[in-house]
N, C-alpha and C positions, 0 to 999 in steps of 0.2 A: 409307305408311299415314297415314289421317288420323286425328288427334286432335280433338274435341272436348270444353271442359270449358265445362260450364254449369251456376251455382251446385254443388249437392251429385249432378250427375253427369259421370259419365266417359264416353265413348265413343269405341268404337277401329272404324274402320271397313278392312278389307283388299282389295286389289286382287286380282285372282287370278296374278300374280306373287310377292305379299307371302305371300298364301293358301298357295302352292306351297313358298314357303322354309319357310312354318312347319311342313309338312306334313315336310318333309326337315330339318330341321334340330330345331323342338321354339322356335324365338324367330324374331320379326321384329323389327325396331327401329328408328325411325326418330329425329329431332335439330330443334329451333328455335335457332339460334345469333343467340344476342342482342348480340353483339359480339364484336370481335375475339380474345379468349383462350378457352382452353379450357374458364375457369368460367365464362365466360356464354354457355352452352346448357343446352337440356334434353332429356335423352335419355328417350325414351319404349317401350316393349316391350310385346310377349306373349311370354309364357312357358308353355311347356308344364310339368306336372308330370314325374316320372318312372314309370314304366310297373308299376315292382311297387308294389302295393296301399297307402298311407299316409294317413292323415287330413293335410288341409292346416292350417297353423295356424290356431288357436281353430276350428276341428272346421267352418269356413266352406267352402263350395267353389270357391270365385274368392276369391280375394286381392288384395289393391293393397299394395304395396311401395312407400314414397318415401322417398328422402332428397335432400338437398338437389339439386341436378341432374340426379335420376335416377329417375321413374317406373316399375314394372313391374308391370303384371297380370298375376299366375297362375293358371291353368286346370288343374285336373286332368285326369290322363291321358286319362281316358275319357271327359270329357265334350269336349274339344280333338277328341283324334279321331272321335267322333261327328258334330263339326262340320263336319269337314274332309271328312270321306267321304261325307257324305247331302247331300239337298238341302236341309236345314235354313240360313238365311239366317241366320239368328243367334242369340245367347242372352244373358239379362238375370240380373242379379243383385242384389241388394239388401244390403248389407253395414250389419251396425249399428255405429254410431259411438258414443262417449261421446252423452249425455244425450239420449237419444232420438232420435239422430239418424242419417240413415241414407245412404251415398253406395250411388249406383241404376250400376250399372257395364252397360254396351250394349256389344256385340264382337258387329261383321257383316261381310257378304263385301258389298263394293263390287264385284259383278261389271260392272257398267255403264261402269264407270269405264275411260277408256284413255289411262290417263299413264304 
């Protein structure tokens, strides 16, 4: 999975291997290991919701989860699987931040791709 983070957005791009786990499993997850111990990497994810009906927190429908080492974006059930099963290339979100501020989140299928 490729990561890209520039200024106030994210972008998670998937191969159709990554595409396939997430479709069977509900996360893909990939790592930057910035040195040699375990706390200097960053883990990065998608995350599927769960499948019975729930508002995601603050009533958002994509989420970003961070803490120190560990990135995750959450996708609701239905819209994850929407993605995975149509020929929809990808989906865009717009998350509001403190003071007006807003991180733009991008999640697409690198079907092109063959790594």
């Amino acid at each position: 999975m490729k990561l890209r983070i520039e200024d106030d957005t994210l972008r998670l791009r998937l191969a159709q291997s990554e595409l396939d786990e997430f479709a069977s499993t509900g996360r893909v997850e990939g790592a930057v290991h910035f040195g040699l111990g375990p706390d200097q990497r960053l883990t990065y994810a998608l995350e599927r919701g769960s499948e019975r009906p729930q508002t995601m927190p603050n009533d958002e429908p994509v989420q970003v989860h961070y803490e120190p080492g560990a990135l995750t974006v959450l996708v609701p059930f239905t819209l994850a699987k929407e993605w995975v099963e149509t020929d929809q290339t990808g989906f865009s979100h717009s998350l509001p931040l403190a003071e007006n501020q807003h991180l733009r989140i991008l999640v697409e299928k690198d079907l092109d791709c063959r790594h």
